[in-house]
Steps between C-alpha positions, in 0.01 A plus 500: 500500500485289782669701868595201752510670849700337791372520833760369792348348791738526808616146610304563838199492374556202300418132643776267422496151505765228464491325214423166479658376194874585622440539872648885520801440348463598159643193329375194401723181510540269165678188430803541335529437158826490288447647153445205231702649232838535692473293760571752774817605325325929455413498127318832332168258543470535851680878571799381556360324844512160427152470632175487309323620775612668778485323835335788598215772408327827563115387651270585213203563795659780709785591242793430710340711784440214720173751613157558320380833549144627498343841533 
């Protein structure tokens, strides 16, 4: 039996640092690309947004924090 055990740091004593990737915003910026299958036009293919990908996207480097944190 394995016991995980969560420790919380408070944020001041944490160093944060911008990210890099997404310049502290959070998002990163894509092209926009229409879905292939409907042409735009919302099909079940693309969630109903027309879109294949979204123009834009959660950073995958700070997780949409726009900060890295380290202890």
């Amino acid at each position: 039996m394995i016991i995980y055990i969560y420790i919380t740091i408070p944020m001041s004593l944490c160093d944060s640092v911008q990210c890099i990737k997404c310049i502290g915003i959070g998002l990163i910026k894509y092209d926009i690309k229409l879905c292939e299958i409907c042409d735009g036009k919302k099909c079940i293919m693309c969630n109903s947004t027309g879109y294949e990908k979204m123009p834009w996207d959660v950073c995958d480097m700070c997780h949409g924090d726009g900060y890295k944190y380290s202890k």
